[in-house]
C-alpha positions in Angstrom: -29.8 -3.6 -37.1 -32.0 -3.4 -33.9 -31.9 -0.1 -32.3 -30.9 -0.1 -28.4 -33.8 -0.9 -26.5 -32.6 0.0 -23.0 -34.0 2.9 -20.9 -31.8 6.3 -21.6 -30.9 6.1 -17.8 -28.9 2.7 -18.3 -27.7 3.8 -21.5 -25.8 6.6 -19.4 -24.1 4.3 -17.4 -22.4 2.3 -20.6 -20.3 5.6 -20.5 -18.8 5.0 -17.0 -16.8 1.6 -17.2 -13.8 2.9 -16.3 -14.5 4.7 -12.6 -14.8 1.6 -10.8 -11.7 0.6 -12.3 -10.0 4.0 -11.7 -11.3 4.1 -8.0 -9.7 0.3 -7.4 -6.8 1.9 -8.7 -7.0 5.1 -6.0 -7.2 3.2 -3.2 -4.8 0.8 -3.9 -2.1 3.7 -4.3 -3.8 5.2 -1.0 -3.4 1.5 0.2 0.6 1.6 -0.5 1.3 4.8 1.0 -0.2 3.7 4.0 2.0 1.0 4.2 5.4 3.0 3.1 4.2 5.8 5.9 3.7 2.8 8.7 7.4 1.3 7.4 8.8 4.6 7.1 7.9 5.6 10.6 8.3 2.4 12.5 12.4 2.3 11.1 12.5 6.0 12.2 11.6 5.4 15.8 13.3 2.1 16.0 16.3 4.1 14.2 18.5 4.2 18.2 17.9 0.5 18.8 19.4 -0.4 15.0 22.1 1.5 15.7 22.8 -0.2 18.7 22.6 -3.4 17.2 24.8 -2.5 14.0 27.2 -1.0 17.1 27.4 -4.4 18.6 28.2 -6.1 15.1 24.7 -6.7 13.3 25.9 -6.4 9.1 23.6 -4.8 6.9 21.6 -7.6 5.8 21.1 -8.5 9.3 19.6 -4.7 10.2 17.4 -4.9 7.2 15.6 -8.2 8.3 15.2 -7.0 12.0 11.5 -5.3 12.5 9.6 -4.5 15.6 6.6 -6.1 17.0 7.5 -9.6 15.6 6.5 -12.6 17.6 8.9 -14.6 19.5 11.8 -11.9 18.2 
């Protein structure tokens, strides 16, 4: 067998694989939180004006498909 030839420096980084993999993985859980907090928060301001529409006869499935800021709605 042929003994590695590379320089020690880029031998070092064989050992590190896994961070960009584990860093994709951070930021894509950072990624969804950010999302659930924008969700979370948008239903909680918008929480008077869904209960006036479930007041004026909206069901439930109805409520759930009604979201701020879309166009034309």
């Amino acid at each position: 067998m042929t003994a590695d030839q590379r320089p020690v420096d880029i031998q070092g980084y064989a050992g590190i694989r896994v961070t960009p993999l584990i860093l994709g993985a951070l930021l894509a859980l950072v990624g969804a939180a950010a999302l659930a907090h924008v969700l979370v928060t948008g239903v909680r301001r918008r929480r008077r004006d869904l209960a006036i529409l479930a007041a004026i006869g909206l069901r439930p499935g109805q409520l759930t498909r009604v979201f701020p800021g879309r166009p034309g709605g």
